[in-house]
TIBA-898814 format. One record per atom (N, C-alpha, C): residue in one letter; y, x negated, z. Coordinates in pm, whole numbers, padded with zeros to 5 digits, always signed. Each point is the difference from the previous one (the first is absolute). Layout:
TIBA-898814
AYXZ;...
This chain:
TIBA-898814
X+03814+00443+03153;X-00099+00059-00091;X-00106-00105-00035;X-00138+00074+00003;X-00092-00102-00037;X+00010-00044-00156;X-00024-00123+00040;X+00025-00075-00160;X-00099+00009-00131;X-00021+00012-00156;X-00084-00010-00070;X-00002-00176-00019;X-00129-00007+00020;X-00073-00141+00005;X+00010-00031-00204;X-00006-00113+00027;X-00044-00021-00160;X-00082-00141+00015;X-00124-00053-00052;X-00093-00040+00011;X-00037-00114-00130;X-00001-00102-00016;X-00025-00086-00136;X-00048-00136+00080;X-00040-00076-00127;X+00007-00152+00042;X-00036-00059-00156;X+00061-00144+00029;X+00024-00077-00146;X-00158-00004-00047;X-00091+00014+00097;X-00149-00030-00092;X-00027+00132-00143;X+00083+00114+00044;X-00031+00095-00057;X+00061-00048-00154;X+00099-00076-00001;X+00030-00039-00130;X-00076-00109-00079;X-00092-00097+00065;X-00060-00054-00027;X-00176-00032-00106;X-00005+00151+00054;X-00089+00081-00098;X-00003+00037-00148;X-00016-00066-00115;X+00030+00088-00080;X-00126+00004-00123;X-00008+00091-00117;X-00106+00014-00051;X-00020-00072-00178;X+00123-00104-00025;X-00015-00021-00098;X+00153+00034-00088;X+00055-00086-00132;X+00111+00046-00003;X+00036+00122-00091;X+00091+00096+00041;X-00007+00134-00068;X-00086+00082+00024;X-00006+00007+00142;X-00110+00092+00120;X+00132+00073+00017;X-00046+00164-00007;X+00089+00095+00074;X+00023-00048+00117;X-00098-00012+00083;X-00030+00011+00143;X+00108-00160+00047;X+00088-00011-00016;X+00059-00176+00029;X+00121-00007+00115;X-00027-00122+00050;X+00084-00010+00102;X+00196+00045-00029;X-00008+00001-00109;X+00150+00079-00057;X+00037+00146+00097;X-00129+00046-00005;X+00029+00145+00095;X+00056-00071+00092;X-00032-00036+00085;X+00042-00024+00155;X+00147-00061-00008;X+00016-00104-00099;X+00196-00058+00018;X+00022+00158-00097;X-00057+00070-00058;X+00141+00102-00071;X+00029+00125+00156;X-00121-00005+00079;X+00043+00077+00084;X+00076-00054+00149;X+00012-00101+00008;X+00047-00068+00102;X+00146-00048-00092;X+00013-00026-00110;X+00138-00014-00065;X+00094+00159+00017;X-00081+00127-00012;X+00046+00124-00035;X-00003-00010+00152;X-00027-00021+00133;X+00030+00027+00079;X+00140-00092+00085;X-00006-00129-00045;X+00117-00090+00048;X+00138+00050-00097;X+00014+00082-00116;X+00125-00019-00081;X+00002+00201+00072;X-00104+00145+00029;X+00010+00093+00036;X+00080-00023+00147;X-00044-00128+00049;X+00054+00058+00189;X-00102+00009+00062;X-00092+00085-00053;X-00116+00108+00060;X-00087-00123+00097;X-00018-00148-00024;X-00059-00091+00037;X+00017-00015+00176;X+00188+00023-00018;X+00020-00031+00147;X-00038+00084+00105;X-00031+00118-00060;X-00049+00126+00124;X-00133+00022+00008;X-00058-00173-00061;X-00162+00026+00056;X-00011-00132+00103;X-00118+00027+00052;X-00088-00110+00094;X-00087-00093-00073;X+00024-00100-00015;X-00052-00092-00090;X-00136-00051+00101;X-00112+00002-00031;X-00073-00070+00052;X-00120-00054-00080;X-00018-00118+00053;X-00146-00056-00059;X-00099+00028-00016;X-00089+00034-00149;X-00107+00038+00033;X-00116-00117+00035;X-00091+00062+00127;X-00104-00108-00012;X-00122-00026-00012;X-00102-00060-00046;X-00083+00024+00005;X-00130+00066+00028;X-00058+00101-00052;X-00114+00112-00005;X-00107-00094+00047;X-00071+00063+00108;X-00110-00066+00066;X-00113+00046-00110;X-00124-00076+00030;X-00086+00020-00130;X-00057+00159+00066;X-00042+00023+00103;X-00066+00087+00078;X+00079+00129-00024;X+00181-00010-00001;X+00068+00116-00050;X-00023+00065-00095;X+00018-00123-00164;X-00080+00058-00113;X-00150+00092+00024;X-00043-00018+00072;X-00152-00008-00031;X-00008+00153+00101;X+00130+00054+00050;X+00013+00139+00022;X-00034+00138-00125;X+00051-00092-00131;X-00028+00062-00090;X-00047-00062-00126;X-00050-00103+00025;X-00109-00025-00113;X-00136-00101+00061;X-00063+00003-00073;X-00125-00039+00009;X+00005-00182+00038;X-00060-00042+00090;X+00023-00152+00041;X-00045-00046-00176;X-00079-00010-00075;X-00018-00059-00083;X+00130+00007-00072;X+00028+00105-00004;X+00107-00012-00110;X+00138-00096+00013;X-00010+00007+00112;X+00115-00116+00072;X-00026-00119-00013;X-00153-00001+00048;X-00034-00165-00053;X+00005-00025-00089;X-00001+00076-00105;X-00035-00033-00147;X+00146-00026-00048;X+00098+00032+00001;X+00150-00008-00021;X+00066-00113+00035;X-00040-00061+00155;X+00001-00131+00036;X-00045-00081-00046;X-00135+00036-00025;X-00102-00130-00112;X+00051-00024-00124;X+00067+00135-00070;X+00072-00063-00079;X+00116-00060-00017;X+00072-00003+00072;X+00110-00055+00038;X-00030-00168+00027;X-00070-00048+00085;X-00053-00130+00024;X-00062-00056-00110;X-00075+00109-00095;X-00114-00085-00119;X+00113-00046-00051;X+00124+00053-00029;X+00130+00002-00103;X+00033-00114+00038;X+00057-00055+00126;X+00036-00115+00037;X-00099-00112-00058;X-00101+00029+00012;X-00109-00136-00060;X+00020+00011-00131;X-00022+00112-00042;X-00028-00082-00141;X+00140+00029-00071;X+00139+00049+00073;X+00110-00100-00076;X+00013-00149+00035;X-00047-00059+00117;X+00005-00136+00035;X-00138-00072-00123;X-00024+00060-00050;X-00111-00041-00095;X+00054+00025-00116;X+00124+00022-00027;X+00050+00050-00141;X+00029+00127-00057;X-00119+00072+00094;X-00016+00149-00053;X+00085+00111+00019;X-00042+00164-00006;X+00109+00068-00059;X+00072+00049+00112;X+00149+00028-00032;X+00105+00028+00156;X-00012+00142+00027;X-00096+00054-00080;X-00030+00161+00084;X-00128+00041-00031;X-00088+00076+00062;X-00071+00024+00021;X-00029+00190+00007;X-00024+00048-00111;X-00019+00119-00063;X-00099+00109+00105;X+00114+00133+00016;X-00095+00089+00068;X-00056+00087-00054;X+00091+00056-00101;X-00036+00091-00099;X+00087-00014-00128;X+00000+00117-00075;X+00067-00060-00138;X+00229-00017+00037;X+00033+00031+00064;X+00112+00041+00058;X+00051-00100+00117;X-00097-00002+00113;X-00028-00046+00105;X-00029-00181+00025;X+00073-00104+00030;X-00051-00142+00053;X+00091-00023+00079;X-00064-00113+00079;X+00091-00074+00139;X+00007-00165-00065;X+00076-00062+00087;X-00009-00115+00021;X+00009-00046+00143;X+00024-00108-00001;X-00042-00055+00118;X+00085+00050+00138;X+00118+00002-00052;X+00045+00096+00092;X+00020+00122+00053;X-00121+00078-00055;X+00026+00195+00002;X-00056-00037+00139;X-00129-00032+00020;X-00079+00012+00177;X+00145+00006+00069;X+00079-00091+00054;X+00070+00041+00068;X+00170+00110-00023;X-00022+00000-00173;X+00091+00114-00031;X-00056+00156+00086;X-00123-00017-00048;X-00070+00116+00016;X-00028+00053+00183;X+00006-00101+00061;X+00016+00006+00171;X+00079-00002+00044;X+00131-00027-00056;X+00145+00061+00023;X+00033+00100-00042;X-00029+00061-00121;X-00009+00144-00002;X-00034+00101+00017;X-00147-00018+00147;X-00055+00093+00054;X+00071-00053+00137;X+00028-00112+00070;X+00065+00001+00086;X+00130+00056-00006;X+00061+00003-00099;X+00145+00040+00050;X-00055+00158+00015;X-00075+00076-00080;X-00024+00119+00052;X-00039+00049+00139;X-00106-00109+00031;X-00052+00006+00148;X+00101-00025+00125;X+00103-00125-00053;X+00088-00009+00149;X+00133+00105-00041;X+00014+00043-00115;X+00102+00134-00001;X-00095+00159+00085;X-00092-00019-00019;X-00101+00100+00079;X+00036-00026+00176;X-00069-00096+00009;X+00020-00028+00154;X+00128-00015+00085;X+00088+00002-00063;X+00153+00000-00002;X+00115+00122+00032;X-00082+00081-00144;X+00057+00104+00024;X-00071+00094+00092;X-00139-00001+00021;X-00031+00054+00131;X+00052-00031+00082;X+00010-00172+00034;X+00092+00024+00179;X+00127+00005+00019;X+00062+00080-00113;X+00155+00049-00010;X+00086-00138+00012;X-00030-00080-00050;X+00048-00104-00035;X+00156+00041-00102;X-00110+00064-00174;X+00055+00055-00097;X-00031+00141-00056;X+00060+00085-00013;X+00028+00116-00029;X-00141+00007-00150;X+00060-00067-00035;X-00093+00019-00160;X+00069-00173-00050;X-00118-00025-00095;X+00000-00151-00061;X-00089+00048-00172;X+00070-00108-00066;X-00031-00035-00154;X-00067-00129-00007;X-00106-00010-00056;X-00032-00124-00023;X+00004-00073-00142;X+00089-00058-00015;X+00021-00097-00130;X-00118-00079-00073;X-00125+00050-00011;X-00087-00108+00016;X-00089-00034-00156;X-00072-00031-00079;X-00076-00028-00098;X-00133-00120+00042;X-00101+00040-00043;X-00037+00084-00108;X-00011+00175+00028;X+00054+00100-00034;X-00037+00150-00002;X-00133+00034+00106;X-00031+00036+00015;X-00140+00083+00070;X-00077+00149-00059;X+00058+00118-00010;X-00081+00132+00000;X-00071-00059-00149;X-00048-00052-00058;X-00117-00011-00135;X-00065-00086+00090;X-00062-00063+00136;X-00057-00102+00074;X-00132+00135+00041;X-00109+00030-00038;X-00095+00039+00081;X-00016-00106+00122;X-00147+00085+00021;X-00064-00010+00150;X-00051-00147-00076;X-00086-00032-00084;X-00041-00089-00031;X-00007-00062-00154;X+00124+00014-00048;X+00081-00029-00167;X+00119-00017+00002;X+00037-00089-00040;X+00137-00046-00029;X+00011+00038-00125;X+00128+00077-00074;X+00074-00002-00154;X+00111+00027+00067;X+00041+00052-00163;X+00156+00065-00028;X+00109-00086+00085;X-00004-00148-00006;X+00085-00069+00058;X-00006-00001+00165;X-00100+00051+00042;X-00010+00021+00166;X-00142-00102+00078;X+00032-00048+00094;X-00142-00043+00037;X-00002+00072+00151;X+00079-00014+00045;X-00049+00117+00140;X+00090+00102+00005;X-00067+00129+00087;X+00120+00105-00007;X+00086-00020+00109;X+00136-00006-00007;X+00099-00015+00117;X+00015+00117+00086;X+00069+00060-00050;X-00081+00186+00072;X-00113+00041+00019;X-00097-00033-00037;X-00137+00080+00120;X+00010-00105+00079;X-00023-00169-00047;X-00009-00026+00140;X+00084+00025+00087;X+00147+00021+00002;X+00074+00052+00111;X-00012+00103+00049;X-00029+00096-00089;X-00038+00155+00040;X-00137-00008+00121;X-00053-00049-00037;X-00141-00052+00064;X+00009-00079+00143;X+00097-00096-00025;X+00049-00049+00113;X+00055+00087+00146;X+00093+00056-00085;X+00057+00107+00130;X-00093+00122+00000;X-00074+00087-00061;X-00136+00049+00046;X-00124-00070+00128;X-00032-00126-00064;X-00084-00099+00064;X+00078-00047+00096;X+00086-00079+00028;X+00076-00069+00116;X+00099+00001+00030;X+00065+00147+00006;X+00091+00111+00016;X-00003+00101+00085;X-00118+00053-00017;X-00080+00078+00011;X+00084+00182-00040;X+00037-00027-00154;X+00149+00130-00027;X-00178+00076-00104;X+00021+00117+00023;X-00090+00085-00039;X-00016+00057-00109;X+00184+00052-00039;X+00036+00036-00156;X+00071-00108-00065;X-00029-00062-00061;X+00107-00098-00111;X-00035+00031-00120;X+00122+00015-00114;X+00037+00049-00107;X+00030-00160-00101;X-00077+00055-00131;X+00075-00088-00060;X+00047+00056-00120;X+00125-00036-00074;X+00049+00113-00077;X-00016-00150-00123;X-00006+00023-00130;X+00005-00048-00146;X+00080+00030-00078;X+00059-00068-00047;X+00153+00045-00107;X-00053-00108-00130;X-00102-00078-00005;X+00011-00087-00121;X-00026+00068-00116;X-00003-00039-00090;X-00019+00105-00147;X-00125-00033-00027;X-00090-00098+00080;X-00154-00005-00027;X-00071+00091+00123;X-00137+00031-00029;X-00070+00046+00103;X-00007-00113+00107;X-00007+00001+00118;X-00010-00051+00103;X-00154+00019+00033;X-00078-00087-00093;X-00156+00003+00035;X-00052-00043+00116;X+00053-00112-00036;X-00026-00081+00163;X-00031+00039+00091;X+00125+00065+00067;X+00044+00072+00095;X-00097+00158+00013;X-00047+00002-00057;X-00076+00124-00020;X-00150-00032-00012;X-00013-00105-00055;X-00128-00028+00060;X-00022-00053+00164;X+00084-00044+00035;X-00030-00064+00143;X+00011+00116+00108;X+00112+00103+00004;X+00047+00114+00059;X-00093+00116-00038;X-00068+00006-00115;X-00006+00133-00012;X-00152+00053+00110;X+00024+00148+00031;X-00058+00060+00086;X-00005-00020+00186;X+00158-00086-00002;X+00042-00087+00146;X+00043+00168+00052;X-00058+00011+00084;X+00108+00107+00093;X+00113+00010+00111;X+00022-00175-00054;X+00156-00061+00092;X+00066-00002-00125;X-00040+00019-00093;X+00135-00072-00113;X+00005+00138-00135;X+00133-00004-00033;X+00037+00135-00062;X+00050-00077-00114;X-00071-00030-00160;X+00095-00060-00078;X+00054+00120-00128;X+00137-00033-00016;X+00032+00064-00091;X+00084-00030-00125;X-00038-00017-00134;X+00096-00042-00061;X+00007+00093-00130;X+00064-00085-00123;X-00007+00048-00133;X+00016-00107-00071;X-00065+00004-00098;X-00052-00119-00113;X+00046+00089-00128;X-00017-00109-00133;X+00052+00027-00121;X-00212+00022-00014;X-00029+00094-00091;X-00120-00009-00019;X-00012+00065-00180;X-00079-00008-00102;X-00108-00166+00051;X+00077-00090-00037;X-00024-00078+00110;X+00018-00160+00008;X-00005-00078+00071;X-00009-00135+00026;X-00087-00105+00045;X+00006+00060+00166;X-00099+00005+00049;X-00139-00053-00073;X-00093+00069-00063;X-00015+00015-00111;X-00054+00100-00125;X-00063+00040+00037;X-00139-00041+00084;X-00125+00058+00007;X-00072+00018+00163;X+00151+00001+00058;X-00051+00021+00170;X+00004+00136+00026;X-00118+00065+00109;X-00021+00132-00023;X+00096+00033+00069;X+00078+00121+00043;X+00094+00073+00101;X-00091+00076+00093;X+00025-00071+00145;X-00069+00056+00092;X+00049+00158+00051;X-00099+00028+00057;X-00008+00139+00038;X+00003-00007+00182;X+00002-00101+00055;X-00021-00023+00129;X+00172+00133+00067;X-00039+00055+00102;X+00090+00086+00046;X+00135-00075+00078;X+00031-00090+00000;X+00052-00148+00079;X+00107-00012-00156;X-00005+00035-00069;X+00050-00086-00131;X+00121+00125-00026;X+00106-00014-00087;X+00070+00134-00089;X+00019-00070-00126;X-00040-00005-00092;X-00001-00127-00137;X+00062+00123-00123;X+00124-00018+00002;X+00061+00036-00115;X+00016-00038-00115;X-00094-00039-00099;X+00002-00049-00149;X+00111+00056-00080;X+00133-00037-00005;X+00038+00077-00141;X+00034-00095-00152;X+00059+00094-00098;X-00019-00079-00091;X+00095-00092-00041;X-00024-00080-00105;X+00091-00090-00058;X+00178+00058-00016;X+00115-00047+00006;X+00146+00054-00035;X+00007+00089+00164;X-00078+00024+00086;X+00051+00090+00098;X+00118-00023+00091;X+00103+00065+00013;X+00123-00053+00049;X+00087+00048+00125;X+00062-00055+00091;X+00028+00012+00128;X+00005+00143+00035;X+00079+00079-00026;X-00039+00152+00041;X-00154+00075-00008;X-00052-00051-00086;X-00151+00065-00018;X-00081-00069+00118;X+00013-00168+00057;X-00028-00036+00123;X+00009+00060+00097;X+00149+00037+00047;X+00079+00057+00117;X-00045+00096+00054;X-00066+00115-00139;X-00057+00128+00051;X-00124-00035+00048;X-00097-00072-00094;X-00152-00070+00090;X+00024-00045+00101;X+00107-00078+00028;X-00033-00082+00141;X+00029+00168+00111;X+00124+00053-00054;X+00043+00134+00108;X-00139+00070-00016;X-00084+00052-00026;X-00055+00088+00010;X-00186-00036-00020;X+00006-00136-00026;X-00159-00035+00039;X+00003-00129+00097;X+00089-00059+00027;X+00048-00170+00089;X+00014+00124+00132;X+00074+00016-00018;X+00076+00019+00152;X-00073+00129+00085;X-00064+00098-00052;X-00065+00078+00091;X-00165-00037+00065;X-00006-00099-00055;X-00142-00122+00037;X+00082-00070+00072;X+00119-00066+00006;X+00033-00064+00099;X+00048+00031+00108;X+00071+00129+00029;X+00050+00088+00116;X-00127+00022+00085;X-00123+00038-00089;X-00133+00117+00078;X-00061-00141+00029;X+00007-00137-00070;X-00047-00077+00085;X+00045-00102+00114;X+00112+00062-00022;X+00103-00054+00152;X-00056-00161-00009;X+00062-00098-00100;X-00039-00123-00004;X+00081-00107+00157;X-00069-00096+00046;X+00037-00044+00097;X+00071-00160-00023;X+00019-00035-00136;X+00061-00103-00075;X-00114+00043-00169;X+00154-00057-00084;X+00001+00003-00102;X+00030-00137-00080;X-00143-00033-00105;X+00031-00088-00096;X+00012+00015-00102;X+00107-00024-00092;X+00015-00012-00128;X-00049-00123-00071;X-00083+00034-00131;X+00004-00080-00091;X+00082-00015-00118;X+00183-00053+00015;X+00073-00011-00071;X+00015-00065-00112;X-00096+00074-00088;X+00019-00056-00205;X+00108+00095-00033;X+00091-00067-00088;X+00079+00005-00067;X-00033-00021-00126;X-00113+00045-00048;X+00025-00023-00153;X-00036+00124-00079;X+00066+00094+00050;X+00007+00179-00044;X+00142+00017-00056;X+00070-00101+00034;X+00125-00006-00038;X+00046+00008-00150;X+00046+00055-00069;X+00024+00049-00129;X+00019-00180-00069;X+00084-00036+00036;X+00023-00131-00065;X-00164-00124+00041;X-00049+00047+00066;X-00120-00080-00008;X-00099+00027-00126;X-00041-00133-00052;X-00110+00053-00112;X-00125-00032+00032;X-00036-00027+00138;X-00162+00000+00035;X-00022+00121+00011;X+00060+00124+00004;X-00014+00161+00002;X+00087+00048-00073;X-00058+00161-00027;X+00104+00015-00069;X+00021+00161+00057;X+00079-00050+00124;X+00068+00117+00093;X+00115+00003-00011;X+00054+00120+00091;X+00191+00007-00073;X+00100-00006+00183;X-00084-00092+00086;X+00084+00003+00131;X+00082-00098-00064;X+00177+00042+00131;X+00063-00031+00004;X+00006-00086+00176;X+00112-00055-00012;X+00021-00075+00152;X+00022+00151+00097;X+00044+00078-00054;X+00046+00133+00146;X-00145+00043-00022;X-00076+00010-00066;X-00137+00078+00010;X-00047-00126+00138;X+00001-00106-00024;X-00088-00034+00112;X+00095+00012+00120;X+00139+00017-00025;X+00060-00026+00143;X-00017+00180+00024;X-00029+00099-00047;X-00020+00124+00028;X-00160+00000+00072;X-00064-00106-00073;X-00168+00010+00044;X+00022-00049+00193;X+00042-00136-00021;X+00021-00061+00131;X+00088+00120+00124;X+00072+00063-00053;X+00077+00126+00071;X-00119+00071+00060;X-00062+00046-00091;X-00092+00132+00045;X-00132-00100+00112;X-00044-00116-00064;X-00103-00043+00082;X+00074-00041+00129;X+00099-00029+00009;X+00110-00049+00192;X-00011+00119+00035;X+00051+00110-00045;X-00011+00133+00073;X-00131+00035+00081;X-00133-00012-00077;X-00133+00027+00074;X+00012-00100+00079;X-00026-00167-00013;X+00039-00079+00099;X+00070+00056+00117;X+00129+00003-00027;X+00096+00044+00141;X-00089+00110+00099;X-00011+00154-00121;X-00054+00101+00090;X-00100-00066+00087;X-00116-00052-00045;X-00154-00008+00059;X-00018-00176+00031;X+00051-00121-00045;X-00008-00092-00012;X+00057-00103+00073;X+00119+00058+00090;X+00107-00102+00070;X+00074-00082-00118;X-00019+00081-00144;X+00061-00113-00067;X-00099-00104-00073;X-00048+00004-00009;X-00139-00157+00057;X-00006+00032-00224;X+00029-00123-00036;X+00028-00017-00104;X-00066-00144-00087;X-00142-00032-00045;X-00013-00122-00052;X+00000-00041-00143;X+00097-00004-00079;X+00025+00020-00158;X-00065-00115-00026;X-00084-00036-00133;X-00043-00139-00041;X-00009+00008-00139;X+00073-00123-00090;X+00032-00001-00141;X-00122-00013-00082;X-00042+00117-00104;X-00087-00005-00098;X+00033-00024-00092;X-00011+00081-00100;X+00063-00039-00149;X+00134+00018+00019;X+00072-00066-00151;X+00098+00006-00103;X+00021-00100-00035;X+00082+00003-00112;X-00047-00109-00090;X+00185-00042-00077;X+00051+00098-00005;X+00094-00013-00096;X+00135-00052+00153;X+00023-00092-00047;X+00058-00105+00119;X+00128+00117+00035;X+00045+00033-00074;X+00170+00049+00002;X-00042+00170+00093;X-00106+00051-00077;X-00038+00163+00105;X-00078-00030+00118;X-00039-00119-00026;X-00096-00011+00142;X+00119-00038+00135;X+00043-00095-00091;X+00136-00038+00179;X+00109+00112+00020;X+00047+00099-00068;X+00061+00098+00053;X-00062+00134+00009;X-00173+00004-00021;X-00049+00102+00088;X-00048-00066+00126;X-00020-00093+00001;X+00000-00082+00133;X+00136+00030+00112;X+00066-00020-00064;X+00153+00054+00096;X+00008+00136+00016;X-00023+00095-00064;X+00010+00124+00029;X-00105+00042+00081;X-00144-00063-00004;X-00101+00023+00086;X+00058-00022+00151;X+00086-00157+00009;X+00011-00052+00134;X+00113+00065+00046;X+00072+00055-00060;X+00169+00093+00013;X-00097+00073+00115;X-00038+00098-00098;X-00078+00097+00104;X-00084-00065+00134;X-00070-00051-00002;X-00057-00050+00100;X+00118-00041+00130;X+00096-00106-00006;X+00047-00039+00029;X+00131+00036+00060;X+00012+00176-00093;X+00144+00072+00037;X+00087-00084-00028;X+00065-00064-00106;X+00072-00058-00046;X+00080+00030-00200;
């Protein structure tokens, strides 16, 4: 049986935004701890992620904006060797230090070589362990803890140098997936579909109307059965009629009832029920072809065992 890949590298921990940042390298050991004490660890493919060519990024965002992310990354190095400050502010939420540039190119690479991978039946479907987040990364803006998107550019990738016609990307985070919707929207290779907690962050981004999109806003307290029926009956008949030819997930976890960056009521079987229904379209139309990549969550203890129930499923284990 083809194997589920799993995708990280130590730079991704190296990144971080300051102390008592949601966004902190803690995610990554609580989910790699919840996977060495579950088992679930040994029935993946461990591989390295590596470095994102600049030209890959620049599939889905604007060359400036890349340069500009690098530039700051390097100004940071000078003027901490000058005394000055160890991060460097993107928005009110949002800073790097000196090490995000290459946090941030390991976390579009591990998406990209889990892409190219699982196309040449290497791996069945792959997870990528990676930080900083992506879907809040426009075409040419970095926030919400993201500086590039890991999913469009992969999505983009196997469209562009793939040459796969339908690719899907499905959203489970409890934020809107702007990003991702700005770079995709009105693509007639790419089918995105998710559901967000609405209103909320990002307060004042409009909801596109592009025919490419299915953007389910619901409200605050909404809880795994009230999901189950949206995803059955507005997810999945957009994904059958568009017969997707690989599928990416943007896997946030912070819809999770015990998370307090939202205030949603999933449980760990809601996402291992979500991951069920999205393998099924996979299998039918997809060969399987599976590229999961970690967005939000925050609350260390729900994030590493919806992480396991995500990879259960994936992994048939």
């Amino acid at each position: 049986m083809t194997a589920t890949g799993y995708f990280t590298h130590r730079d991704c921990w190296l990144h971080e935004m300051g102390p008592g940042h949601p966004e902190c390298p803690q995610r990554l050991d609580a989910i790699e701890d919840r996977l060495l004490i579950s088992g679930v660890g040994h029935a993946l493919d461990r591989r390295e992620a590596p470095l994102a060519a600049v030209n890959a990024l620049e599939l889905a965002h604007g060359r400036m904006h890349v340069a500009a992310i690098r530039g700051l990354c390097d100004g940071l190095k000078e003027e901490i060797a000058a005394g000055g400050p160890t991060h460097a502010q993107v928005d009110p939420d949002t800073s790097l230090n000196v090490y995000t540039w290459d946090a941030a190119l390991r976390a579009a690479g591990a998406a990209l070589a889990a892409t190219d991978a699982v196309i040449a039946g290497e791996l069945e479907n792959a997870f990528c362990a990676v930080r900083p987040p992506g879907h809040h990364a426009c075409r040419d803006q970095a926030m919400g803890f993201c500086f590039f998107n890991n999913v469009a550019v992969a999505a983009l990738h196997a469209v562009k140098h793939h040459g796969l016609k339908r690719v899907a990307i499905v959203d489970f985070d409890v934020h809107h997936g702007n990003g991702t919707e700005d770079i995709v929207a009105g693509n007639e290779h790419i089918l995105m579909v998710s559901f967000f907690q609405h209103p909320f962050y990002p307060m004042d981004w409009p909801l596109s109307n592009a025919g490419n999109l299915v953007n389910l806003p619901v409200p605050a307290y909404t809880r795994g059965m009230a999901i189950r029926e949206l995803v059955e009956t507005a997810w999945i008949p957009r994904l059958e009629e568009f017969k997707p030819e690989m599928i990416f997930i943007s896997a946030g976890f912070d819809a999770h009832r015990e998370d307090e960056m939202g205030q949603m009521g999933l449980v760990e079987q809601d996402y291992a029920w979500i991951t069920d229904r999205i393998k099924s379209v996979a299998r039918r139309h997809a060969k399987g072809r599976i590229v999961s990549c970690l967005e939000g969550g925050y609350d260390l203890s729900a994030l590493s065992r919806s992480v396991e129930a995500h990879l259960r499923v994936l992994a048939d284990v």
